[in-house]
N, C-alpha and C positions, 0 to 999 in steps of 0.2 A: 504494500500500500504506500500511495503518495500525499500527503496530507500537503491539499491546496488552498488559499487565501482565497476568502468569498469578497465579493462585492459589498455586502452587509457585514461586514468583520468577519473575526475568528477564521479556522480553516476547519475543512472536512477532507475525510480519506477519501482516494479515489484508487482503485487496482486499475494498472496500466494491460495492456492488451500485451499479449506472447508474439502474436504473428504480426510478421513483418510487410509490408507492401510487396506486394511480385507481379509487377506489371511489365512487362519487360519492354524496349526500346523497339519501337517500330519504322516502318518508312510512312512514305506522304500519305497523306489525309486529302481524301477525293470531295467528299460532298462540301464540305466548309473551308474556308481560308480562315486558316487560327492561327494567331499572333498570343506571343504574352507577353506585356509590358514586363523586362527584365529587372532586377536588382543590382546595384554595388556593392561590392563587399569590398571595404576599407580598412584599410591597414594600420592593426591595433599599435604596431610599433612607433607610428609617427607622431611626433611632439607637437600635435596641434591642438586648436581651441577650438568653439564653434562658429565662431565669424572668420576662420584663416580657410586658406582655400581646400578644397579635398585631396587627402590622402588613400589612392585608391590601389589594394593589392589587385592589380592586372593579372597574373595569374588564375588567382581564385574566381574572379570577376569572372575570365572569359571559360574559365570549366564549364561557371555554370551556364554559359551560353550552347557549351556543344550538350549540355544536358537537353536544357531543351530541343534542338534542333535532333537531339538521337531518337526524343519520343514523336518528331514528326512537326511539332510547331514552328512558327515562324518568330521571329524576335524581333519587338518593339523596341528600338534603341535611343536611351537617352532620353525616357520619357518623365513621364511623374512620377513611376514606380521606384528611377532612376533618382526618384531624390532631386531631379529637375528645379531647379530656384529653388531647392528645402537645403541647401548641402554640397551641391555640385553646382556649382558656375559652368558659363562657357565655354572655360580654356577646360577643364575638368571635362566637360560633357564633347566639344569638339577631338580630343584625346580618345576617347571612349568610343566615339563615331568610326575613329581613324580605323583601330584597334578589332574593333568587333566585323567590320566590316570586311575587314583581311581575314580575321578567323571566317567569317561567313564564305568567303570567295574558298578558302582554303578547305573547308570543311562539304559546301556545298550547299550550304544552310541561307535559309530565307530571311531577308533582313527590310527595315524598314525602319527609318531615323526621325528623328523629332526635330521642325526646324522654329526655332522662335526671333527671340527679340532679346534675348535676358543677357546679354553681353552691356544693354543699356541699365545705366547704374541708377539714374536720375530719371527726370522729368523729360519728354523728350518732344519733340513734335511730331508732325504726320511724316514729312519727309526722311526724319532722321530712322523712323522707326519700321518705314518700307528699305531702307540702308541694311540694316538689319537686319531684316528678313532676308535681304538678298544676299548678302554674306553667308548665312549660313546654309542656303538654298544651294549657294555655290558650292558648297564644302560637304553636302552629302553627295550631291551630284558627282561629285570628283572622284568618290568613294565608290559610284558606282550601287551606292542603296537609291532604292526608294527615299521619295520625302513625305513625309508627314508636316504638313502647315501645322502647327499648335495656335491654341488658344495665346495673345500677346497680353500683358498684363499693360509695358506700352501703350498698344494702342488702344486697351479699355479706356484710359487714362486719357489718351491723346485725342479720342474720334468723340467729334459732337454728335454722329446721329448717321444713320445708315446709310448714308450716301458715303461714307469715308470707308466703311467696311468695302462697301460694292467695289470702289474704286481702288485701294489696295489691293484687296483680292484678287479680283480683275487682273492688273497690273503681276501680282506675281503669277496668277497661273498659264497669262500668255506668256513669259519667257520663262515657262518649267519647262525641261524637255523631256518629258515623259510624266501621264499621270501620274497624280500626288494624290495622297488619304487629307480628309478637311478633318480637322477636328475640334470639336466643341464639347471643351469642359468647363461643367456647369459650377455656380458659386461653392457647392457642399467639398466642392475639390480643390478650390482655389478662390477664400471669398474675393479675391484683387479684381475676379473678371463679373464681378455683379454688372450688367448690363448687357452684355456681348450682344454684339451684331448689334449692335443702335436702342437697346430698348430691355429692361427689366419686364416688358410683358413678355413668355416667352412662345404666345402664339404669333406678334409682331417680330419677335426677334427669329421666328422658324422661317414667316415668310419672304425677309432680307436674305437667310442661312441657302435655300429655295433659290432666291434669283441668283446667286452669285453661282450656284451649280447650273444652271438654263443657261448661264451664259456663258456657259465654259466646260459642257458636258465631256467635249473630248479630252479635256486636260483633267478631271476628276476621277481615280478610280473609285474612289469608295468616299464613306464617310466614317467619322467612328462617334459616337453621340454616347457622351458622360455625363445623364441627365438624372437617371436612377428613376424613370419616369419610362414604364413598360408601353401604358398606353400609347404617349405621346412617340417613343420608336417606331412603334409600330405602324402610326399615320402618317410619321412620317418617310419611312419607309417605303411605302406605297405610293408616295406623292415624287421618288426618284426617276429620273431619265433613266431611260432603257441603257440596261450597259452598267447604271452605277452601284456600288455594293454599300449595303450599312454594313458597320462593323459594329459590334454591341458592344461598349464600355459600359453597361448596367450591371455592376454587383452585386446586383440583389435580384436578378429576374433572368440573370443569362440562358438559363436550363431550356425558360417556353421560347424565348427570341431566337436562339439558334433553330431549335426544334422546328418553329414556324407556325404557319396557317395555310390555309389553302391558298392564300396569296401569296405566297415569298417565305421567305426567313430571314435570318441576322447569319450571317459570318460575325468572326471575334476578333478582338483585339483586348485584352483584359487583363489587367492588373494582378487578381486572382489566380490565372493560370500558373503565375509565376510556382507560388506554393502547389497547383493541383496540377501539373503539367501530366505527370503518368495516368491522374484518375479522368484528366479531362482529354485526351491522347486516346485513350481507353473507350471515352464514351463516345467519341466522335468518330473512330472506327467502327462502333457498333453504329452508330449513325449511316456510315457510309454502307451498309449493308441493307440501309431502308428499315433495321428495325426501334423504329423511335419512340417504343413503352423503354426497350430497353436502355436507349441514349438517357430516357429519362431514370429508369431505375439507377443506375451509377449515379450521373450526376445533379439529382434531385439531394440526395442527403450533402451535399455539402455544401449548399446556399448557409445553412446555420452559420457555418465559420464563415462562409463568405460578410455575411451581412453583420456577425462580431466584429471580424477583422477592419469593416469596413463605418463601424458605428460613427457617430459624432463626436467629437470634430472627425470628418472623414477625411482628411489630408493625412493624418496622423497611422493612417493605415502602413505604410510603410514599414513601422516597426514589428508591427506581429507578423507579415512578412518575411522580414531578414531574422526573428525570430525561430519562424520554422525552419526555413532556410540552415541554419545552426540546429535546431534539434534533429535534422532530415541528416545532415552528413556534408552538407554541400560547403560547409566552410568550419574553419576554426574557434570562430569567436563570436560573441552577438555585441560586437560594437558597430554601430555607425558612423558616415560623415555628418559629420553638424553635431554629435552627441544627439541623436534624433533617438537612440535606444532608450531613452529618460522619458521620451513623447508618451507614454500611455503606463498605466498603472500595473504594481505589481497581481493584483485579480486577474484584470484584465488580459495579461499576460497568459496565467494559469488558463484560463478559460479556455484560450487561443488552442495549447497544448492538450487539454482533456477533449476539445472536441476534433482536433486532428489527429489525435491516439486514435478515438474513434472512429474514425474513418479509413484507420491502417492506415494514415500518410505517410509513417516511415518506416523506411529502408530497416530500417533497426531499431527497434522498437528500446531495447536496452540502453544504447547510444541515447536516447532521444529520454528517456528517465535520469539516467543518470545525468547529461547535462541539466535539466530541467531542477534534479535537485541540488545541484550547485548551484543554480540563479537563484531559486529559494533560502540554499543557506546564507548566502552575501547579504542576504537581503532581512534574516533573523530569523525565518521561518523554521520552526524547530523541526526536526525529524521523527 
């Protein structure tokens, strides 16, 4: 037994599972395009603070990329899961681009990179912050990934109202040279972008989201919508040019979005996967075989931890993350850049771990106890 820290005080015992995850490593995935936004694993040895810039062990970083890519997924790079403006800067995240993107080429692995604005320190205008973009527009491209536009926190800042969206927008996806993923991530992820696309309503802000894809359908491959709002994917979804793919950022609903309706479904791109790569690898395999009680029998039980992991403040999800990440085997330590492993509570933590025991998420179940009751000891929790 493990005696774990409640949310209401005190702890209770919990018996850890014997068996260990045995999902073994597959190739591509036919019916869905699945991405997982990746993690950094940071290097506990470096004499940093949390405002100095990241120290990130490249090594361990890029394993767990061929992890991913061995159970068949694709890799979001440099994105929020990334610690993106939480921890990693520019010069950090454009490193990472470099890096991953070489392992990708080397490995064979599907990649697709995050392009923002966040190299701007300050206040910035409309021109400086289309600069920006195209800097780093330039710098995946050169890599030879995929671009991913990201939400700007610049230009939330910078744009009086939907005419500045349309026209940045605009402006980068005629000189993309090759389809790019749009994406919009909503305030629960980043409250900096309250307003996005011109307007805090977010049926006005769908409709600006909307024209700037009409008018630019061939330069759009997909979209990835981090709304946490099933409904509203879903309509909007349906409302895509022929040709364009949603990619579901919803952590709380992904199981029915992928799944679908008679009309369409979601492809992924999700944060989550990082920790369920094998369980979700797994269910979209069965997926690809058309049998979809079963896509959902797998990964219907692991929305729980999805939507712990991903509670309020939801930015803060990162750490139970690279938590598991460390109890699974994939790294050495559970420290973070920025000290972001301090971001969420010692319960909270447990929680994270009892409901991922429970799902067999790890390799080793013993490994994954035993760290688990060293984070508890540090922390006073008696044995």
């Amino acid at each position: 037994m493990i005696r774990l820290p409640q949310t209401g005080g005190g702890v209770r015992e919990y018996a850890p599972r014997a068996e260990p995850l045995a999902v073994p490593p597959g190739g591509a995935l036919t019916s869905r395009t699945v991405f997982s936004a990746a993690h950094v694993v940071a290097d506990p040895y470096a004499d940093t603070t949390p405002d100095s810039p990241a120290a990130v062990d490249w090594d361990a970083t890029l394993a767990f990329r061929r992890h991913l890519w061995a159970h068949g997924l694709g890799v979001a790079e440099a994105m929020d899961t990334a610690q993106r403006g939480m921890g990693l800067d520019w010069a950090g995240a454009a490193e990472l681009i470099r890096r991953s993107a070489a392992e990708a080429k080397a490995v064979g692995g599907r990649i697709a990179c995050g392009v923002g604005t966040d190299q701007l320190t300050g206040p910035a205008d409309l021109s400086t912050v289309r600069q920006a973009y195209e800097e780093q527009l330039a710098l995946v491209e050169e890599t030879g990934s995929q671009a991913i536009l990201m939400a700007s926190r610049a230009l939330a800042a910078a744009a009086s109202g939907p005419e500045d969206y349309l026209d940045l927008y605009g402006h980068l996806l005629r000189q993309a040279s090759e389809p790019v993923v749009l994406h919009w991530l909503g305030p629960m992820f980043d409250p900096a972008l309250e307003g996005y696309w011109g307007s805090s309503d977010l049926d006005a802000a769908t409709e600006t989201f909307l024209e700037v894809i009409a008018a630019h359908p061939d330069k759009v491959d997909g979209i990835k919508v981090s709304l946490l709002d099933a409904r509203r994917e879903v309509e909007l979804r349906r409302r895509l040019p022929a040709g364009v793919r949603c990619y579901t950022g919803d952590d709380f609903h992904y199981p029915e979005l992928i799944a679908g309706d008679e009309q369409g479904f979601s492809h992924a791109l999700l944060g989550i996967f990082d920790p369920l790569a094998p369980l979700a690898a797994e269910a979209v395999r069965t997926l690809d075989t058309g049998d979809v009680a079963g896509f959902r029998k797998i990964l219907d039980p692991t929305v729980e931890l999805s939507r712990h992991l991903f509670a309020a403040p939801t930015r803060f999800y990162k750490t139970g993350v690279v938590l598991l990440a460390w109890l699974a085997g994939h790294q050495d330590h559970f420290t973070m850049v920025g000290g972001l492993q301090s971001a969420r509570s010692l319960p909270h933590l447990a929680r994270a771990y009892e409901l991922a025991d429970g799902l067999g998420l790890f390799p080793d179940p013993a490994l994954a106890e035993a760290r688990m009751r060293s984070l508890l000891t540090v922390h006073g929790v008696p044995r």
